[in-house]
C-alpha positions as CSV (number, residue, x, y, z in Angstrom):
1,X,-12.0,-3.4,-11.1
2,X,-8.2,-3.6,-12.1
3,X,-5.3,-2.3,-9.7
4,X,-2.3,-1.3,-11.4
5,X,1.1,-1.9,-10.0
6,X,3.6,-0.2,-11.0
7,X,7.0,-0.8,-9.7
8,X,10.2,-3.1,-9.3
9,X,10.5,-7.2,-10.4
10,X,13.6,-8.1,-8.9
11,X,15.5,-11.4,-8.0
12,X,16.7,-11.9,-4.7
13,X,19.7,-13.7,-4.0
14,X,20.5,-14.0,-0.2
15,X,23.1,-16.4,1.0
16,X,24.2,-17.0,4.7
17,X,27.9,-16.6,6.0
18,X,27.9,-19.2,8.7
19,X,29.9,-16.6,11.1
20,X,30.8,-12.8,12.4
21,X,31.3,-9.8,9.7
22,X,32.9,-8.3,12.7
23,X,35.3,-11.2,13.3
24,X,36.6,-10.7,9.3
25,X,36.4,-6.7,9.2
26,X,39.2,-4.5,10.8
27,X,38.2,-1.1,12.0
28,X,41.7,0.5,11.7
29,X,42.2,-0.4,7.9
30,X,38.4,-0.2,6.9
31,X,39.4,2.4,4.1
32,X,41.4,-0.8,2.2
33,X,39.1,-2.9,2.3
34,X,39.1,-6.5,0.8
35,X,37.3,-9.4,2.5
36,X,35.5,-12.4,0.8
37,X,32.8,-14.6,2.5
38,X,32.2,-18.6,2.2
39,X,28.3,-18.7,1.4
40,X,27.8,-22.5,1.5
41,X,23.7,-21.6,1.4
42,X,22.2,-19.8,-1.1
43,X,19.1,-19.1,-2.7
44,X,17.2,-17.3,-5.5
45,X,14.1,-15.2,-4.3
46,X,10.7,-14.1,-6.6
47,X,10.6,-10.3,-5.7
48,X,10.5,-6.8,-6.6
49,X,7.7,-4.5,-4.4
50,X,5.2,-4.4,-8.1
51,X,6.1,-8.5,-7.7
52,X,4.7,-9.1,-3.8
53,X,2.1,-6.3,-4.1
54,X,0.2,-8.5,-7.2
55,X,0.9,-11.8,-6.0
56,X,-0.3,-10.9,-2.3
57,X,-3.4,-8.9,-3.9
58,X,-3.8,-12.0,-5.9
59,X,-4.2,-14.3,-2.7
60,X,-7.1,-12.0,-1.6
61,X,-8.6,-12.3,-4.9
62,X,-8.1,-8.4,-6.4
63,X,-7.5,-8.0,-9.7
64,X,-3.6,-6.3,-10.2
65,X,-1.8,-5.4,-12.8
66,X,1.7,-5.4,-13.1
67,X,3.3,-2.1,-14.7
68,X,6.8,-2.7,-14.8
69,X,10.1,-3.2,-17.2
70,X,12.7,-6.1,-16.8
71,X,15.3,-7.5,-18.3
72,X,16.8,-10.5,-20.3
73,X,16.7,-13.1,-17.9
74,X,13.3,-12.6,-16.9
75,X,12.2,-16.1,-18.2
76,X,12.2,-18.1,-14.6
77,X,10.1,-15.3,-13.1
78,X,7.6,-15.0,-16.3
79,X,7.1,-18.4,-15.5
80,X,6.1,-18.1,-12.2
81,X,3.6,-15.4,-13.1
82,X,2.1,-17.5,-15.5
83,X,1.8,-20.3,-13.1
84,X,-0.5,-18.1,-10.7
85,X,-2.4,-16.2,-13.6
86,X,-0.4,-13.2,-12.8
87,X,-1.0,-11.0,-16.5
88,X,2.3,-9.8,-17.9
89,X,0.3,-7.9,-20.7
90,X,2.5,-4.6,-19.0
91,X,5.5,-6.0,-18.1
92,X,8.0,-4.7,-21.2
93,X,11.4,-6.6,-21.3
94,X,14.6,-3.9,-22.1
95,X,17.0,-6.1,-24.4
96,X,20.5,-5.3,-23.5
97,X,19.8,-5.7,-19.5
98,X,19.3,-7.2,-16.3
99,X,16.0,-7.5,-14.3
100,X,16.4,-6.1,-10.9
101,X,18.7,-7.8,-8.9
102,X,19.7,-8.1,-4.8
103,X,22.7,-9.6,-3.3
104,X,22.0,-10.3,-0.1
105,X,24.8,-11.4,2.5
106,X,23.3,-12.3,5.8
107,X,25.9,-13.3,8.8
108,X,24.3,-15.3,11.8
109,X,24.1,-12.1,13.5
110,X,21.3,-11.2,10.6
111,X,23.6,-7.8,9.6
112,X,23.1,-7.9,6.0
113,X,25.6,-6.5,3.1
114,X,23.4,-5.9,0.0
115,X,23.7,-4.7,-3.4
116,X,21.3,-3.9,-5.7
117,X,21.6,-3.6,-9.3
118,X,18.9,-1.7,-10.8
119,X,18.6,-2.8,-14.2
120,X,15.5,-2.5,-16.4
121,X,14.3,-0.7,-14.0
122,X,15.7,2.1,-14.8
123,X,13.4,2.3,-18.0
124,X,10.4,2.0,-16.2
125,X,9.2,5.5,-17.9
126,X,8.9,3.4,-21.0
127,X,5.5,2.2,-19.7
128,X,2.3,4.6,-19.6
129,X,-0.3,4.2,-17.4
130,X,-2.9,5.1,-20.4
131,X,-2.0,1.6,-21.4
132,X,-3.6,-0.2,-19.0
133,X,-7.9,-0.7,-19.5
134,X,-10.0,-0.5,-16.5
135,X,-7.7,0.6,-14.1
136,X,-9.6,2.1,-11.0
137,X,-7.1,2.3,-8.7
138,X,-3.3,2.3,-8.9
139,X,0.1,2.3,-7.1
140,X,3.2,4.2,-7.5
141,X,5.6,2.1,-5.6
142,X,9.8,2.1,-5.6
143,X,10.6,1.7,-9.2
144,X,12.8,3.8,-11.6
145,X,12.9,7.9,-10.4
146,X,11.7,8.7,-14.2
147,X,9.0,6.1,-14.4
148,X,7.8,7.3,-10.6
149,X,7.4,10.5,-11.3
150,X,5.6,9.7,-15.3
151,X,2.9,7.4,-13.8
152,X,2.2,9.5,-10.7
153,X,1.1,12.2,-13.1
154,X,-0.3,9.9,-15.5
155,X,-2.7,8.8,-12.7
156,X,-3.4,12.3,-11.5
157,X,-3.7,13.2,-15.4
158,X,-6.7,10.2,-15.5
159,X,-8.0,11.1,-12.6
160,X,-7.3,7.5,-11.3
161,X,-6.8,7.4,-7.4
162,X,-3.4,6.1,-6.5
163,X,-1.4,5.4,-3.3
164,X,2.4,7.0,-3.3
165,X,4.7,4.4,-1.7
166,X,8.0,5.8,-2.1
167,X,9.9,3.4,0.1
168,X,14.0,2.6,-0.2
169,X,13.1,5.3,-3.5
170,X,12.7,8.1,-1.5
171,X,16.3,9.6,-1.2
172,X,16.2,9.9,-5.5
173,X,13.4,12.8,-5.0
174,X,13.9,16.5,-3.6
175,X,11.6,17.7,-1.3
176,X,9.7,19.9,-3.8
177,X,9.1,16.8,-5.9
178,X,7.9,14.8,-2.8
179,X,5.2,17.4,-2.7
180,X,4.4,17.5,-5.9
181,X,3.7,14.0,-5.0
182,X,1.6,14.2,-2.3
183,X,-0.3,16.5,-4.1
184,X,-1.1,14.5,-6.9
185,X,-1.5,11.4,-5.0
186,X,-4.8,10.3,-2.5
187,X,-2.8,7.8,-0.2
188,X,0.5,7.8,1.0
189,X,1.8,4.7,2.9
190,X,5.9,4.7,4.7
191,X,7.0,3.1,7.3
192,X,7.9,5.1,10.4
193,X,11.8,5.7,9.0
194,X,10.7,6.9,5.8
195,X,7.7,8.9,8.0
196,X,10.3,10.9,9.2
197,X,12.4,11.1,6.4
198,X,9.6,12.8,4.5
199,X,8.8,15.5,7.2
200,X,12.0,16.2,7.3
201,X,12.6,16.7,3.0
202,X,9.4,18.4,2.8
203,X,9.1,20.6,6.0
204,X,5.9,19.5,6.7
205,X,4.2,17.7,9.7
206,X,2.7,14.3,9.2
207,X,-1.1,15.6,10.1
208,X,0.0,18.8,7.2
209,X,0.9,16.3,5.2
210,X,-2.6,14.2,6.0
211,X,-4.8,16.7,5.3
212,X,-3.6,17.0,1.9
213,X,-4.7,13.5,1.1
214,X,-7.2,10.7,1.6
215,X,-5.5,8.6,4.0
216,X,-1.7,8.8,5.1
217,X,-0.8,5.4,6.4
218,X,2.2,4.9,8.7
219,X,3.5,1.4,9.1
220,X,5.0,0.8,12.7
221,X,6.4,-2.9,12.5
222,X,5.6,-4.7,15.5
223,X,3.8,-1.9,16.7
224,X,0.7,-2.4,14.2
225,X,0.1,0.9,12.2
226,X,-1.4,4.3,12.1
227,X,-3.8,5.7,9.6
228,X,-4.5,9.4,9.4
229,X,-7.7,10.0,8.2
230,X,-11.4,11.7,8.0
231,X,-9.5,14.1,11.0
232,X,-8.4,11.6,13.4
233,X,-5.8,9.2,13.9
234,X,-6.7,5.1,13.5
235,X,-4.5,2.7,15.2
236,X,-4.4,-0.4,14.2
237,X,-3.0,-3.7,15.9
238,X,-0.5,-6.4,14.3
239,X,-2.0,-10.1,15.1
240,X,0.6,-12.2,16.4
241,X,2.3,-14.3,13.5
242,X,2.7,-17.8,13.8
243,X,6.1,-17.6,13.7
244,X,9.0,-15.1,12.8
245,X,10.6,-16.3,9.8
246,X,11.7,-13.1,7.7
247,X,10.7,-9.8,7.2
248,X,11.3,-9.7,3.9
249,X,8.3,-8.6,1.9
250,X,5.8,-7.8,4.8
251,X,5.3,-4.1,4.1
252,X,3.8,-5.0,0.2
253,X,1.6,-7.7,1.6
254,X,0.4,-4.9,3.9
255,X,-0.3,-2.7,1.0
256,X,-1.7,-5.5,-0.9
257,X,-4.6,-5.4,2.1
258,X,-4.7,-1.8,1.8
259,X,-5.4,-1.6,-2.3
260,X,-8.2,-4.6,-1.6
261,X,-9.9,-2.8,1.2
262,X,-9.5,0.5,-1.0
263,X,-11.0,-1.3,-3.5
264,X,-14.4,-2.7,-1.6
265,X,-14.9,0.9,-0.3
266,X,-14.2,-0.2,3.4
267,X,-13.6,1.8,6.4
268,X,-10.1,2.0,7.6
269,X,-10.7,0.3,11.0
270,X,-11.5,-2.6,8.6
271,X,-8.9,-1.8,5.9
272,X,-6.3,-1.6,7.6
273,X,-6.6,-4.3,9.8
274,X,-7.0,-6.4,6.5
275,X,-3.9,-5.3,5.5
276,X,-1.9,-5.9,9.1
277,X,-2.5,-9.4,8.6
278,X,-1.3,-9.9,5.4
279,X,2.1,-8.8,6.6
280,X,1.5,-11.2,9.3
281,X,0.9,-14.1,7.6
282,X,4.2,-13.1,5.3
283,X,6.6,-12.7,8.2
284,X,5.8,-16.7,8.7
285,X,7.8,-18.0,5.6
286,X,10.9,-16.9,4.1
287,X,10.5,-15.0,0.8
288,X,7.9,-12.3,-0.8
289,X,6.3,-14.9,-2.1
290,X,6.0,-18.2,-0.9
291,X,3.6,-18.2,1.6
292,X,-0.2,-19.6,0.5
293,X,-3.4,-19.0,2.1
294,X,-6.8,-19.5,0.8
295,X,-9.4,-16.7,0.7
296,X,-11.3,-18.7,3.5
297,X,-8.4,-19.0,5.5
298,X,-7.7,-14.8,5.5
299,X,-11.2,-14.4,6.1
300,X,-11.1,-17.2,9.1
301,X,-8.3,-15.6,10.6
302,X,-9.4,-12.3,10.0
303,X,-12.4,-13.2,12.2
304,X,-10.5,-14.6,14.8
305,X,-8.1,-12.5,15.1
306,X,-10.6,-9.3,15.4
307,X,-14.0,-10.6,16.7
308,X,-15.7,-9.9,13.2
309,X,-16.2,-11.2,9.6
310,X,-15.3,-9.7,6.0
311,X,-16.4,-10.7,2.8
312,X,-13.4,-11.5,0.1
């Protein structure tokens, strides 16, 4: 049973001003702005939401498939999925560009100045979900506003069951398109921002918009999460982490738990507790990617965490 991922690869660079923004920015000539930052640390990332989906799913022993297009430069990261049997048979390189990229500034505050460049990504419609053999279940997360809108109906065309994740892609869509969305798709997962962003582009309620689907899952951070489904509202705790390293990443290694317990046919007490931890075990290491845990160990901590045992 394949899971196909479509959505972003992107590098992350994030480097670390050892001091104040607010110390180097003036208020009262904010609209000539021109400030440069010593970074003496610095580091490349492994990410992209279709990247940290797979490679979580991966951990838990799923089967994804990564949908996506990148660019020139994509060699270090190819690697990298080679090195963890990621399959690239979908990933279509655009000559002539840039795989997603993020420039991350953090100061020791954690306020963060980003751009993103987009690249490839932008040609994401270039891929068709018809492509892809033995897909029974799929995901339409942030990508390029063409290629989100193609594979969501290319889904609902195959009558493959998909999750809508809009995420940071929401604001490219109208609120008529976010319905045709939800009406196409059989889970939705936001966070609680983008929760309320979407009642409020679509005019509809969160339990209007759940009885149009499946499942609508609400991520709450800290707070655990909320699943609306079969009529009733499921909450769901967070497990403590071990530590709080970065947040960076935790929201697709919770929706890598959701596609695996969509997968196994679970119930969503079960499913979504599945996929709480996985962003708890993320928020432990820096990076989308970096942390590793056996299948034993999920299922150990699983148990011990929530007083009963799953099978991965």
């Amino acid at each position: 049973m394949n899971t196909l991922i479509c959505g972003s690869m992107a590098y992350d660079t994030i480097m670390v001003f050892k001091d104040h923004f607010k110390k180097h920015i003036l208020p009262e000539q904010i609209h000539i702005l021109n400030v440069a930052f010593l970074v003496p640390e610095m580091r490349r990332e492994y990410g992209g939401c279709a990247g940290n989906i797979a490679y979580n799913l991966q951990l838990l022993g799923g089967r994804p498939l990564i949908m996506a297009t990148v660019g020139d430069d994509f060699a270090p990261y190819a690697a990298r999925l080679e090195k963890f049997g990621l399959p690239q048979t979908h990933i279509c390189t655009v000559p002539g560009n840039f795989t997603g990229q993020a420039f991350i500034t953090t100061d020791l505050d954690d306020n963060q100045i980003t751009a993103f460049h987009p690249g490839a990504m932008g040609m994401s419609h270039l891929n068709h979900v018809g492509a892809a053999k033995e897909v029974t279940l799929g995901i339409v997360s942030p990508d390029g506003r063409d290629g989100m809108l193609n594979h969501a109906q290319e889904f609902a065309d195959a009558n493959i069951p998909f999750v809508f994740d809009p995420g940071q892609g929401m604001p490219m869509f109208s609120g008529k398109e976010l319905l045709e969305f939800i009406e196409q798709a059989n889970y939705i997962t936001v966070n609680d921002y983008e929760a309320k962003m979407l009642e409020e582009k679509t005019g509809k309620s969160l339990s209007d918009i759940a009885q149009r689907v499946t499942a609508l899952i609400v991520t709450l951070g800290a707070d655990g999460s909320l699943i609306y489904a079969d009529g009733k509202q499921i909450a769901i705790p967070t497990p403590k982490p071990k530590a709080i390293v970065d947040p960076t990443g935790c929201g697709d290694a919770y929706r890598a738990g959701l596609l695996y317990g969509i997968q196994q046919a679970w119930d969503w007490e079960t499913t979504g507790r599945l996929a709480s931890l996985m962003g708890s075990l993320k928020i432990a290491s820096r990076g989308g990617q970096n942390h590793r845990h056996s299948i034993v160990e999920v299922a150990d901590l699983f148990k011990q965490h929530f007083g009963f045992s799953i099978n991965l």
